[in-house]
N, C-alpha and C positions, 0 to 999 in steps of 0.2 A: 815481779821477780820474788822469788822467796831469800828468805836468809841461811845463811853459811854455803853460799854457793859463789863461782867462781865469777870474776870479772874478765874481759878478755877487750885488749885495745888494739885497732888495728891505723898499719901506718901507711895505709892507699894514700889517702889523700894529699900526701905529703909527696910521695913518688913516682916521678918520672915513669914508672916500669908500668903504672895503673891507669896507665892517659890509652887513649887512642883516638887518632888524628880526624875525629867529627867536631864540629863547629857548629855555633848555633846563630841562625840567620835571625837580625835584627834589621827591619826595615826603615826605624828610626834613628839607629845610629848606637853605637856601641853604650851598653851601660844603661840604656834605657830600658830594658828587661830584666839584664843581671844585675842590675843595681838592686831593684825592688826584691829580687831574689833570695839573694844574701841579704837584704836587711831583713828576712822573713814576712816581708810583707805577701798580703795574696794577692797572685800576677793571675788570677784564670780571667779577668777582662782582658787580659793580654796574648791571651793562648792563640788566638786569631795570627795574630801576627807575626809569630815565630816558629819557625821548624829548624829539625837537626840537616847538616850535609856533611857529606865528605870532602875535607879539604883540600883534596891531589885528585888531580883527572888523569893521572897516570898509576893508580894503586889497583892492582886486579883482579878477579873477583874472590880467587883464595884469600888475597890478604882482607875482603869485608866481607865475606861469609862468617858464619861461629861467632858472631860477636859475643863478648863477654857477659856472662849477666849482671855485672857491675863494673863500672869502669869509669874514670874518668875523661870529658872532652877539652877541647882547648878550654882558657881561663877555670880550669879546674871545676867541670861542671859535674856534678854526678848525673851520670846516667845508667837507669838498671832495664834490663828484661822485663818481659811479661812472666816468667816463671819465678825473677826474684819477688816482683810486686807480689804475686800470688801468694807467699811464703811468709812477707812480711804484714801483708794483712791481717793474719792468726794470732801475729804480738800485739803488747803494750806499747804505740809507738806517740802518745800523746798528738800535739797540736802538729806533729810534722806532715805535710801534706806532699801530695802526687801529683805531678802534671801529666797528661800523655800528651805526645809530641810526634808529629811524623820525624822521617827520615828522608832525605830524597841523596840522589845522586849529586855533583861537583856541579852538573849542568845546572841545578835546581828545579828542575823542568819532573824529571823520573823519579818517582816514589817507589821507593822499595821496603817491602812487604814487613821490616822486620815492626814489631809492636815495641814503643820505647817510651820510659818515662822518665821526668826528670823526679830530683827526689832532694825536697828541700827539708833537711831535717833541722828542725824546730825546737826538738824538745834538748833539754840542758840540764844541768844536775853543777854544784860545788861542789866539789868531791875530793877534789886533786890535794895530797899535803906535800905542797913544793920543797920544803925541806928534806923531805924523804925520797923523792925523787933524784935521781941520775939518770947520765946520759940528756940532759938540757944544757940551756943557755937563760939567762934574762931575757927577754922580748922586749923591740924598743919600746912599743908601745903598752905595756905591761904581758903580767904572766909571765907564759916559758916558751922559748922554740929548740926545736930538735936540735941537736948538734949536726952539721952535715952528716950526709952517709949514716946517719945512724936510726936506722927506721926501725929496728927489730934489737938492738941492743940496751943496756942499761935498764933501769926501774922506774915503771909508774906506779906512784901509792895512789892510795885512796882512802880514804872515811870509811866506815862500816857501810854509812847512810848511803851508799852509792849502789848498796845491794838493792835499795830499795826502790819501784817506780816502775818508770819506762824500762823496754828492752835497749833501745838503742838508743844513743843519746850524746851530748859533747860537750864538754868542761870550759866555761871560760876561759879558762888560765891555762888551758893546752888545745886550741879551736882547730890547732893542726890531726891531733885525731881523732877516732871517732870510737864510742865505746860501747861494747857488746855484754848480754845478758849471756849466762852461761848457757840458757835454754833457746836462744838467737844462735849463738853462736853451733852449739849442736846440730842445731837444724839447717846451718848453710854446711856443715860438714857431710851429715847423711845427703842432701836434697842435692851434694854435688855441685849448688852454686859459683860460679867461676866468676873471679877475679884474678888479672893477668897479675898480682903482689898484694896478697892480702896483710900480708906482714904481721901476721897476729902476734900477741902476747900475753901472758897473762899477767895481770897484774896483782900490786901485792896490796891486801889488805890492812890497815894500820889495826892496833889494839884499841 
């Protein structure tokens, strides 16, 4: 990223409106995948053993055609496109790595066509000046969490230094969103990238 350019934070993964109802099959029992996941450990020894499904044997086939090219699954899983991966490959995205994953039907028997990855993003920045910040709360566990409903209101600050690095990336002290370079963010606007609430915002820079 260069400098005097814009920051932009988006509040998906925080909302409801960014889910859709794919789930990811674990054969040893919940947590045993997602665990190592979220602790950014690398799970590709693991890739074997897990695929995405659809949750309801009753959803049809309008409502899982068009999948979104980012979007969240149950337990708040990122999953993108083969067109978003293609777009994000061009960036700065540090140690944040890609799993591809099938898809199958509710049955888990029918594999369907779409290409999907998961997308564990790694990389991190401190950046956040919580005093400057609105629209949070204390987090129990430290940091800040969003005030309900408020995905897209109030101020997130930042450092200058935050201009600097990866494209994409995510703040300790705010893990709830996820933050975009202004030249990321441009490019999911022309390339048309869809996310069912992207919730952007731009955020302000401190002096």
């Amino acid at each position: 990223m260069t400098e005097n350019t814009d920051i932009w934070v988006s509040g998906a993964r925080d909302s409801d409106r960014a889910m859709v109802s794919v789930a990811l099959y674990q054969p040893n029992g919940r947590g045993s995948f997602l665990g190592p996941l979220y602790q950014h450990e690398d799970v590709t020894p693991m890739l074997h053993e897990v695929f995405l499904k659809w949750m309801y044997y009753d959803l049809t086939e309008k409502q899982k055609a068009n999948l979104p090219d980012f979007f969240f699954g149950a337990s708040r899983l990122p999953v993108i496109s083969e067109r978003y991966y293609d777009l994000l490959r061009d960036f700065d995205l540090g140690p944040t790595r890609f799993y591809e994953v099938p898809l199958y039907e509710y049955d888990q028997k029918t594999k369907r066509r779409d290409r999907l990855y998961l997308l564990q993003l790694n990389a991190s920045k401190e950046a956040l000046v919580p005093e400057e910040c609105e629209g949070f709360r204390p987090a129990p566990g430290g940091g800040l969490e969003s005030i309900p409903s408020n995905f897209t209101g109030g101020i997130r600050a930042l450092l200058p230094a935050a201009r600097k690095g990866v494209d994409l990336w995510f703040d300790p002290g705010l893990d709830s969103r996820w933050f975009y370079s202004e030249r990321l963010y441009s490019a999911i606007k022309k390339e048309r990238i869809r996310c069912k609430h992207w919730a952007f915002q731009k955020c302000k820079i401190t002096d």
